[in-house]
ZADREN-75110 format. One line per field, with one value per residue (C-alpha): residue number from 1; x, z, y. Coordinates in nm, 4 decimals. Each point is the difference from the previous one (the first is absolute). Layout:
<nodes>
pos: (NUM / ...)
u: (X / ...)
w: (Z / ...)
v: (Y / ...)
</nodes>
This chain:
<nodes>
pos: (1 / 2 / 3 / 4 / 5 / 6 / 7 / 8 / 9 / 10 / 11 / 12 / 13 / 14 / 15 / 16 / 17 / 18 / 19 / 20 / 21 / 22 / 23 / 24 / 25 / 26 / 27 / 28 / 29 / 30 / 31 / 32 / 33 / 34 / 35 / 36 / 37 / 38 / 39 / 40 / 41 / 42 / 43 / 44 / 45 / 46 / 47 / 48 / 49 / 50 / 51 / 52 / 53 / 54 / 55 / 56 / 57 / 58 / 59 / 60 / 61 / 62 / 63 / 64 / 65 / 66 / 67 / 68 / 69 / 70 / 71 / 72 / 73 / 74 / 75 / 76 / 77 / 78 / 79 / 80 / 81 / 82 / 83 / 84 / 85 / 86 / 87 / 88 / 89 / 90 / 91 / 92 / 93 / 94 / 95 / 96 / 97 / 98 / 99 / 100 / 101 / 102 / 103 / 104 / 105 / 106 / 107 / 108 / 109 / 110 / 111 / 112 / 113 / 114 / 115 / 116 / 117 / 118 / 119 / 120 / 121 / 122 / 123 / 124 / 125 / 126 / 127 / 128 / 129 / 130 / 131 / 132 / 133 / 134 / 135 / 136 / 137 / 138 / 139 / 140 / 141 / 142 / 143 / 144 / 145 / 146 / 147 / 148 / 149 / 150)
u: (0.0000 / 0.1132 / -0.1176 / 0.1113 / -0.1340 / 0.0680 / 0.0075 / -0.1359 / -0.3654 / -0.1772 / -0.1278 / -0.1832 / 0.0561 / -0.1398 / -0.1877 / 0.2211 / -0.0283 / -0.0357 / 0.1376 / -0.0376 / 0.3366 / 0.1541 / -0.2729 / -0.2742 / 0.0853 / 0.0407 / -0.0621 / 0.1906 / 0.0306 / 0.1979 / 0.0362 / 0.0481 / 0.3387 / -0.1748 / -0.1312 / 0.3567 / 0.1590 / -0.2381 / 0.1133 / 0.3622 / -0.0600 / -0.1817 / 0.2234 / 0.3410 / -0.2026 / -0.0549 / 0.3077 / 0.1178 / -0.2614 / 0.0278 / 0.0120 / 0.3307 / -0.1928 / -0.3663 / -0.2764 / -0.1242 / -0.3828 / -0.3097 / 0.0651 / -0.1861 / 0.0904 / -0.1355 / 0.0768 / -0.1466 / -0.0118 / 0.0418 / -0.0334 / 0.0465 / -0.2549 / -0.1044 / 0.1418 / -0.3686 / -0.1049 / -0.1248 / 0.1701 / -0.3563 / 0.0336 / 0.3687 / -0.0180 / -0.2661 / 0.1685 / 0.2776 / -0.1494 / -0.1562 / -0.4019 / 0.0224 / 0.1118 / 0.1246 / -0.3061 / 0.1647 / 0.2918 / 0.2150 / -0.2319 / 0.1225 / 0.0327 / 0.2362 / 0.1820 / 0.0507 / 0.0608 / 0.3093 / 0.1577 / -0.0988 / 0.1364 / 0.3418 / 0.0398 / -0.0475 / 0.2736 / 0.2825 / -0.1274 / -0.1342 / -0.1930 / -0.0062 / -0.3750 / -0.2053 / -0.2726 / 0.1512 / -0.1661 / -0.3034 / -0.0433 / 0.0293 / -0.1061 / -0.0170 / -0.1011 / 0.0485 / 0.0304 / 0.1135 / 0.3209 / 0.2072 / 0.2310 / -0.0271 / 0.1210 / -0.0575 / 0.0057 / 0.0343 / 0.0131 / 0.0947 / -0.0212 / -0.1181 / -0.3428 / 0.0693 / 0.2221 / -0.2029 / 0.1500 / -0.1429 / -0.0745 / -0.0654 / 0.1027 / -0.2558 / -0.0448 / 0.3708)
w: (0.0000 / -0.1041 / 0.2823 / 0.0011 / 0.0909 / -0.2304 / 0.1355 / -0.2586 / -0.1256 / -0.1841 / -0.3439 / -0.2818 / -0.3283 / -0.2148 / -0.3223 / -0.3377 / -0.2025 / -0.3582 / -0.2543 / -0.3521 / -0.2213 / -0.3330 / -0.1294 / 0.1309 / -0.1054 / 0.2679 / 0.3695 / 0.2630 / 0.4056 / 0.3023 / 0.3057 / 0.1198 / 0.1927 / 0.3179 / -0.0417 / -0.1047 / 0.2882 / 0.1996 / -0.0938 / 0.0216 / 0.3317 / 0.0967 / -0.2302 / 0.2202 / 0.3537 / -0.1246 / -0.1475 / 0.3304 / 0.0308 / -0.3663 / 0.0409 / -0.1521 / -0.2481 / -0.0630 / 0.1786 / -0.2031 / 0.0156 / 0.1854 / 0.2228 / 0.2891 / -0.0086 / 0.3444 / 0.0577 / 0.1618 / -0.1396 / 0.3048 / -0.1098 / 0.1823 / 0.1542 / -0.1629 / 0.1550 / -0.0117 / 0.2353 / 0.3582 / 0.2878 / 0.0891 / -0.3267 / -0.0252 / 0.3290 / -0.1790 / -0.3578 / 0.2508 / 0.2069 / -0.2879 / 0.0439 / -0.3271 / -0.3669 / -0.2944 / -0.1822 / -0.2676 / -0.2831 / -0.0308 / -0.1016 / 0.1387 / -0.3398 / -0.1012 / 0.2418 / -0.0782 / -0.3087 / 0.0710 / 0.2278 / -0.2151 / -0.2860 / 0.1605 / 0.1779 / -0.3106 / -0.2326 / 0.3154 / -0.0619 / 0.3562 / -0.2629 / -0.3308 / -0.0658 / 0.2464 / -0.1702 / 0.3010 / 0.2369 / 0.1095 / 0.3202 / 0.0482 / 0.3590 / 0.0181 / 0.2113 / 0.0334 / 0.3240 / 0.1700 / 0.1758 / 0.1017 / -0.2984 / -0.2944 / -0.0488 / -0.1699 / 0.1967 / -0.2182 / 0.0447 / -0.3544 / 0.0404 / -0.1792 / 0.0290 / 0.1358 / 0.2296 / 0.2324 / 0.2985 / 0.2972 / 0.0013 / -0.2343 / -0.0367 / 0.3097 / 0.0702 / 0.1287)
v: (0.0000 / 0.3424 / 0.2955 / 0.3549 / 0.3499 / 0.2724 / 0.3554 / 0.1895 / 0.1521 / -0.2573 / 0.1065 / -0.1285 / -0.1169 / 0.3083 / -0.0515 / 0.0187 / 0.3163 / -0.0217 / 0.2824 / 0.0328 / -0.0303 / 0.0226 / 0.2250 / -0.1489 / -0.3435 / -0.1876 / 0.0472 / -0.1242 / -0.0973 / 0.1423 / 0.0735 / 0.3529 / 0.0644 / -0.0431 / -0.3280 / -0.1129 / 0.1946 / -0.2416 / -0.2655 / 0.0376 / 0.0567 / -0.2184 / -0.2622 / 0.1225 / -0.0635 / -0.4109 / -0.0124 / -0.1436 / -0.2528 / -0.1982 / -0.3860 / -0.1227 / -0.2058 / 0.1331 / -0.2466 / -0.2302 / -0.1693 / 0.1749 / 0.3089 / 0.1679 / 0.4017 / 0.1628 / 0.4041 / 0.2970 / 0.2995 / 0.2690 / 0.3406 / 0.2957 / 0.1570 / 0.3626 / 0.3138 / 0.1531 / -0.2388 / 0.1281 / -0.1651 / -0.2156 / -0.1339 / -0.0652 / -0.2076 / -0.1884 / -0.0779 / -0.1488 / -0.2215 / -0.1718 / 0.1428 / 0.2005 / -0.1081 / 0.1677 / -0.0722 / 0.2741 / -0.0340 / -0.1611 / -0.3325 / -0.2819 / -0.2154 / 0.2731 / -0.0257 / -0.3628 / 0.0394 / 0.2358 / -0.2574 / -0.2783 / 0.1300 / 0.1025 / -0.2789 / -0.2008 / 0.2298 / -0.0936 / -0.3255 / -0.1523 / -0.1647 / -0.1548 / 0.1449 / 0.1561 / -0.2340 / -0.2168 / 0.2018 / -0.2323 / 0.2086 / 0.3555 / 0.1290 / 0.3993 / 0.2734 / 0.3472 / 0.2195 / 0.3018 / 0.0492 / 0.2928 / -0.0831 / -0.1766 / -0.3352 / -0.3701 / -0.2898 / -0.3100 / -0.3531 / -0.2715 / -0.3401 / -0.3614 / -0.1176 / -0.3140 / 0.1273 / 0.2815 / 0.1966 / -0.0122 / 0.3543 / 0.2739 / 0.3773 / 0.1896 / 0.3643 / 0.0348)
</nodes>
């Protein structure tokens, strides 16, 4: 089993943007420079954490998604979004925020294919700072705990 806690603010995987080239001939896909800046970061936090070979067969991926709480909020609510009695029911979705990891995980290869993901357990909170907590490991070979709150 692969577990690890990465300190920084979760984010999504954005929607592509598509722009017309060669004089209207043909249009193409990107990602805007902040997507990609995403991603590189959030590529150099797992570097650490690749498998030596990627895992093979059916995999489990567990995380949370902690994000911080907003600024704006008053102190009655703040105490709340910590201890867990109010969720961000807001943006970032949560299958977007799968996706991101998913997908980076799957370029540093933890992974052949995330199409070996049979189980994906997610869930989004509030902490004072952001964070994912993640947890990788084979089906048929489940921990005995997965990722909590802390």
């Amino acid at each position: 089993m692969i577990r690890f806690t990465l300190p920084i603010i979760p984010t999504a995987q954005a929607r592509a943007k598509i722009a017309v080239r060669a004089q209207g001939r043909f249009a193409q896909a990107y990602k805007t420079q902040g997507q990609q800046g995403n991603e590189r970061t959030l590529e150099a936090w797992l570097k650490d954490y690749v498998p030596t070979a990627p895992l093979s067969g059916p995999i489990c991926l567990d995380f949370v998604a902690a994000l911080p709480v907003p600024a704006s909020a008053s102190n009655k609510k703040r105490a709340a979004m910590l201890a867990g009695d109010e969720f961000p029911a807001k943006k970032p979705d949560l299958d977007n925020l799968a996706k991101q990891l998913k997908d980076a995980m799957t370029r540093l290869q933890f992974w052949g294919d995330d199409s070996q993901i049979v189980v994906l357990r997610c869930k989004k909170i509030y902490a004072a700072s952001g964070f994912w907590k993640v947890a990788v490991y084979r089906a048929d070979n489940p921990p005995l705990m997965v990722p909590g709150r802390k």
